[in-house]
C-alpha positions, -999 to +999 in steps of 0.1 A: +000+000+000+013+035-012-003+053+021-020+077+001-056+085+006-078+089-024-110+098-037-141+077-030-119+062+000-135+058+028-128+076+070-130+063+100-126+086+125-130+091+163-142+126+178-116+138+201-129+138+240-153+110+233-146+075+240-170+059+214-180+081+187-172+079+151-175+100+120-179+082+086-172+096+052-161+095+016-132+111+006-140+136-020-104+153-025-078+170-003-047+149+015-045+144+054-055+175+076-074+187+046-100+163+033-133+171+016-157+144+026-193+133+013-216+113+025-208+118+064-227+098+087-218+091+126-222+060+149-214+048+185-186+019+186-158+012+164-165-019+152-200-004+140-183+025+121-158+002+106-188-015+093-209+012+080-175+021+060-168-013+045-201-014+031-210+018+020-170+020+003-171+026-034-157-006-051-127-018-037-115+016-020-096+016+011-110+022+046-087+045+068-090+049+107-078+078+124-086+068+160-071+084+195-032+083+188-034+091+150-007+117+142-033+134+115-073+144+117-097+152+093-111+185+090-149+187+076-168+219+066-203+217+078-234+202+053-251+232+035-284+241+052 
């Protein structure tokens, strides 16, 4: 694996100061610590976020958790109102 995240792959990642609360989305463009997402959902529990992104992953793209000690984040604008 090259380590580099693309379009139509897919975040895991936890909100900092929670212990069990995940934000999924699509990666629409943008590298780590500047990501455009679509398609953001969130869940309580890891292993149900890791779920919603392996099945709601475009084809065969990669699934990427950033969770407590990751050395990056994702920043996310919020959805138009």
């Amino acid at each position: 694996m090259d380590g580099k995240i693309r379009g139509g792959d897919v975040i895991v990642c936890r909100v900092n100061g929670t212990s069990d609360f995940y934000v999924v989305g699509t990666v629409v463009s943008g590298c780590v610590g500047e990501l455009s997402l679509c398609g953001v959902s969130t869940t309580v529990g890891q292993d149900a976020a890791l779920e919603r992104a392996y099945t709601g992953r475009l084809h065969e793209q990669r699934v990427w958790l950033f969770d407590g000690a990751a050395s990056a984040y994702v920043k996310t604008s919020p959805p138009p109102a």
